[in-house]
N, C-alpha and C positions, 0 to 999 in steps of 0.2 A: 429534519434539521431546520431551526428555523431561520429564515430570509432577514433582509437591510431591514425590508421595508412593512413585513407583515406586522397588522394592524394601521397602517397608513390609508388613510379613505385621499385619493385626487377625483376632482371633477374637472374631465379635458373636456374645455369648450374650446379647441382647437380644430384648422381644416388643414389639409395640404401634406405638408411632408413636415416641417421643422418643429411646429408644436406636439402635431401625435405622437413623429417617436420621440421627445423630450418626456412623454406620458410612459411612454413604452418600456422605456428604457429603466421606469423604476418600478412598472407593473412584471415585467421580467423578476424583476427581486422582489417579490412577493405584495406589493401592493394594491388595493383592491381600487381601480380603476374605473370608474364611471361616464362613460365616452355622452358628449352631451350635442345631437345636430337638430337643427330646425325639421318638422315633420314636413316638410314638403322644399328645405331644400340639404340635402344632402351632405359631408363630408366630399368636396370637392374630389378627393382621391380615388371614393370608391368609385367613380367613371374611370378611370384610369386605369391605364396600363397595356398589356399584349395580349389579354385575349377580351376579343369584344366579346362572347357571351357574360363571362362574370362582369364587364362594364355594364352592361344593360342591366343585370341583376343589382347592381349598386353595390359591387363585392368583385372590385377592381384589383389585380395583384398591387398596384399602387397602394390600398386601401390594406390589404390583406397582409402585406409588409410590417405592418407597426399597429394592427388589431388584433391582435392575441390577448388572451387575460385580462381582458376590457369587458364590461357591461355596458351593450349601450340603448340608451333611452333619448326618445324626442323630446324636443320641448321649444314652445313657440316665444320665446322673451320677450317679442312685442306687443306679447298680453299679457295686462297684469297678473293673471292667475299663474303666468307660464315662469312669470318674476319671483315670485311668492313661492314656487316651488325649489326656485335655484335656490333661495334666500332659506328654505328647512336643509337642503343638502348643504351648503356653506355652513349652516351651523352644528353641524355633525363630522365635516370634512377637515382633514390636517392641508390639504394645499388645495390652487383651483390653480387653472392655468387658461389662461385666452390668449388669441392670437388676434386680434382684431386692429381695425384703425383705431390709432391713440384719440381717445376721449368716447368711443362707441359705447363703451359700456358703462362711462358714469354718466352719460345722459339717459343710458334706463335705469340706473339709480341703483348699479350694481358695479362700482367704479372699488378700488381698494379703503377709501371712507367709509364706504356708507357698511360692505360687506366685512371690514374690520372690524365696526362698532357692533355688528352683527357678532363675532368671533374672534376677540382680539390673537387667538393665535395661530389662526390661519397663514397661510406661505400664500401670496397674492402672486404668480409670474403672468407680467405683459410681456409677450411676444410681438414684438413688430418689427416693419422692415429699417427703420431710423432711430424709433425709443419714443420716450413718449416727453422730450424737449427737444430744441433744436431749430432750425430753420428748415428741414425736410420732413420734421413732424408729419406735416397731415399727407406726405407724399409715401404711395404706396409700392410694391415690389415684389419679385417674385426671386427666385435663388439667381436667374441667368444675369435679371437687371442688377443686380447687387453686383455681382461678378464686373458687369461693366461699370459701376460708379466705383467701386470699389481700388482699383487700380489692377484687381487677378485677368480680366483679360487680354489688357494692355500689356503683361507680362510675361503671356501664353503663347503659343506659335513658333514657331521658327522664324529667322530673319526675312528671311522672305515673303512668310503670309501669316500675320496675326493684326490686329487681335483676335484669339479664338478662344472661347468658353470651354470651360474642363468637358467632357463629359461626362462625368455623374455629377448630380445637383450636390456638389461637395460642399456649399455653404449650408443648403438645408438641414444636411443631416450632421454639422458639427453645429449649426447652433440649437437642432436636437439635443447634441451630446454636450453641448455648451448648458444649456439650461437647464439637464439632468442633473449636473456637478452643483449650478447655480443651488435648486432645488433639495441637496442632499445637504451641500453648505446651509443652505437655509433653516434647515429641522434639525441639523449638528446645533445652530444656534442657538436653538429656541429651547433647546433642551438645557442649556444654560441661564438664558435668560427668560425664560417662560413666553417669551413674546411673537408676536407673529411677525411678517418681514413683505414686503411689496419689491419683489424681482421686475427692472426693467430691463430687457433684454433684447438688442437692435441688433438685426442682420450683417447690418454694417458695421457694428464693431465686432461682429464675428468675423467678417471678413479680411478686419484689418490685423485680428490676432492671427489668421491664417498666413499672414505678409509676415508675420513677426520680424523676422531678422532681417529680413526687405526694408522693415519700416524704419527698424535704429539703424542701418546702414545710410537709407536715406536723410534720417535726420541728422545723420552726424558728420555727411560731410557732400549732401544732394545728390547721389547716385543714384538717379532712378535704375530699378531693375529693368532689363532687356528683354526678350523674348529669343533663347536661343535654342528652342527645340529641343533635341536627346544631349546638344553639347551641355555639360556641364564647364565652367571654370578651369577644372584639371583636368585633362586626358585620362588619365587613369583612373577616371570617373564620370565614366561618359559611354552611348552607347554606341554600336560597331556592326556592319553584315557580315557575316559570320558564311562561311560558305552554302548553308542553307538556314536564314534567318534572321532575325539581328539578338544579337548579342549586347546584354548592359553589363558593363564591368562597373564596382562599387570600390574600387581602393580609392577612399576616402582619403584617409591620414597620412601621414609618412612614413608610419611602418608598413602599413598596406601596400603602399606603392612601392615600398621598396623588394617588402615579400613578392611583391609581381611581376617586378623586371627580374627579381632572382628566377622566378619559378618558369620563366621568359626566357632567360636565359641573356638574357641583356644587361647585366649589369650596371654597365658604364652609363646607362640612363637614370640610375638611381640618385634622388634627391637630396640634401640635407634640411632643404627648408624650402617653403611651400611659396615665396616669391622666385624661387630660382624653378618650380613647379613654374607657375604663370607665365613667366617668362621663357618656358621654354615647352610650349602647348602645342604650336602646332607642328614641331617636330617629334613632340611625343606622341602627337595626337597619326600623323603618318606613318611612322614604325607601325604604332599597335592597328592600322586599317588594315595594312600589309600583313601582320601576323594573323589577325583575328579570319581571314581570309582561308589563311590552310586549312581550317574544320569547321563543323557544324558548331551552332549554338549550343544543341545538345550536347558535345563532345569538349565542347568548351565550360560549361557550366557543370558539367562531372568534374573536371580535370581541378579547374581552379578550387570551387569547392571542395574537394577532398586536399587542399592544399590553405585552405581559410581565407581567401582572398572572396569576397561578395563576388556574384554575378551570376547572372540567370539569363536564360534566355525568353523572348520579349513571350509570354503568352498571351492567349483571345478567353476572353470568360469561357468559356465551353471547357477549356484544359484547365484553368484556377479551379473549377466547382470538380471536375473529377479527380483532381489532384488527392491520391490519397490521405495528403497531410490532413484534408478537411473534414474525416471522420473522427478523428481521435481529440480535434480543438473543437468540436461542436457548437460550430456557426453556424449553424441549422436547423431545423428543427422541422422534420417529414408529418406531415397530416397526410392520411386514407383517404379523405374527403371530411366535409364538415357542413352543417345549414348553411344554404345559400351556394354554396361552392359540390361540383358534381366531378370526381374522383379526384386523385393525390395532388397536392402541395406543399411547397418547404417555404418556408420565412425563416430569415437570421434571428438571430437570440440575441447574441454578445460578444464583444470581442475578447472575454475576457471570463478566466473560468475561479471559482476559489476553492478552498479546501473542503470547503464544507457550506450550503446553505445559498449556494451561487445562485445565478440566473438561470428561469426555466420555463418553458412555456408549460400552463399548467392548460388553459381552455383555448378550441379556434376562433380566429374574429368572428363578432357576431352580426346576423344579419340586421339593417337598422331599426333599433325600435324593438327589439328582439325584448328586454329585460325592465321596460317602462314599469310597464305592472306590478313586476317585482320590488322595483326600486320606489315605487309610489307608496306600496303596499309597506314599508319596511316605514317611511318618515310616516303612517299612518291615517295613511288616506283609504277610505271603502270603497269597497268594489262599484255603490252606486256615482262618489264625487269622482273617482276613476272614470266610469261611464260617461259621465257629464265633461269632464277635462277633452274625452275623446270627439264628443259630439262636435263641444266648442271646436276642437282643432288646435285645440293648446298644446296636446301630445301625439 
């Protein structure tokens, strides 16, 4: 069946985490992918990760996360030759994508002008940590520093100790998924207007769509958000130690909450409206520590769940990954081993399955520089200008 994206050519000249899987994400849906790093310096990622031999090998699980279904070949852009080669793939290519300092790549004269005029309908996306205007233009970033300019970790923590940074690099990999959508919006367009489109895409206003409801709160009447740890706003939606564990109870709304002190057996703490909720928190919030207390999380997240009130008890990745739910939603995706990499690995695929033609890993990431040849070989270059590209150091 066929994929979003089959017949889509991207050339990722991206490093790190937020550009690649932005690439990943529509090489998943059939896109044929051309991973683009300098020959002698690397795709910062593939050092990365928890096991230092594949770091050393250049085929870091960082790297090997969002390298599937990717071709990838070197290429030196600070040689003319290495320019000239980007500039035959751009003109064969539906999108490119770079992540670099704003202005880096029209001073090699491969900026969205000059590679437009090249391919007027090419998808151009810049990747960077502020966009490519502004007063933080040429100021660069990484997912943790965004977090801190951003206002997310001035909002993290509990009262007593924050600011503290998410832990997973949660801005990376939404303005991955941010850029994806950008990217698909992009080619939905073009399909209308024949035209190509130059995506600017800043960290930081990824971050501040992650604030979203934070942000219009704040602007409509200055309530900077707080950092209050597992408390949420409503007791009845907040989380709780549980005789062995903690327990997060999710009765959001007003029927939840009131489904919970029924099934509680409390009634007379039930709400009609969600200021008379606020205003009466931290006595709801003492009843339910006291309750939550008689049983285990476990015992507590059967009970209520088989009763439709949210709540689970808190898990450690080790119980999410063998949770059985996560065979059948096929967020994963098991390799035997693959080049570059020496026995079994999984990488995520998708959050998100379809009826037909969805996401799939079809090859393993490949090791760097794996598919130059091919791909040199394909815009029509011979094996001897190939030989000579290699000598130079261009590939």
């Amino acid at each position: 069946m066929t994929r979003p994206f089959e017949g889509i050519r991207i050339i990722d000249i991206t490093h790190v985490l937020a550009g690649p899987f932005a690439a990943y994400q529509l090489a998943v849906l059939g896109a044929d992918v051309i991973k683009v790093e300098h020959p002698d310096e690397p795709d910062q990622s593939r050092d990365g990760g928890t096991d230092r031999a594949l770091n050393r090998a250049h085929m870091g699980t960082s790297f090997l996360t969002q390298g599937s279904n990717k071709r990838s070949i070197t290429l030196d852009l600070k040689q003319a030759a290495g320019r000239e080669v980007l500039k035959k793939l751009a003109a064969r290519a539906d999108v490119m994508v770079e992540n670099y300092r704003p202005g880096a790549f029209a001073a090699l004269g491969l900026g969205y002008e000059a590679i437009s005029a090249i391919n007027p309908r090419l998808v151009y996306c810049s990747i960077s940590a502020f966009g490519q205007d502004g007063p933080r233009r040429d100021q660069t970033a990484y997912d943790h520093v965004i977090q801190a300019t951003s206002g997310l970790m001035a909002m993290t923590g509990t009262e007593e100790v924050h600011p503290i940074k998410f832990g997973a690099p949660a801005v990376d990999y939404a303005t991955g998924t941010m850029a994806a959508f950008a990217l698909a919006s992009a080619l939905f367009q073009r399909e209308k207007t024949g035209r190509g489109q130059h995506i600017d895409l800043a960290m930081f206003g990824v971050a501040m769509m992650l604030q979203a409801s934070h942000l219009t709160g704040y602007l409509r009447n200055g309530a900077e958000p707080k950092p209050h740890g597992n408390k949420q706003p409503f007791a009845t939606n907040s989380c709780y130690e549980a005789k062995d564990g903690l327990l997060m109870i999710g009765a959001s709304n007003l029927r939840q909450q009131k489904r919970l002190w029924q099934v509680l057996e409390r009634p007379e703490m039930i709400k009609t409206d969600n200021e008379a909720r606020l205003d009466d928190r931290e006595r709801e919030a003492a009843a339910l520590a006291d309750i939550v207390k008689t049983r285990t999380a476990d015992e507590w997240e059967k009970y209520l769940q088989a009763r439709h009130v949210p709540a689970a008890r808190v898990r450690r990745m080790a119980e999410a990954v063998a949770d059985p739910h996560m065979q059948p939603r096929h967020i994963v995706h098991r390799f035997d081993g693959a080049p570059g990499v020496d026995g079994p690995f999984a990488v995520p695929v998708a959050a998100f399955k379809f009826a037909h033609g969805g996401p799939q890993i079809d090859s393993p990431p490949r090791p760097m520089g794996a598919d130059t040849e091919a791909v040199l070989g394909e815009l029509g270059y011979t094996a001897a200008q190939i030989a000579d590209l290699r000598a130079a150091r261009v590939i």
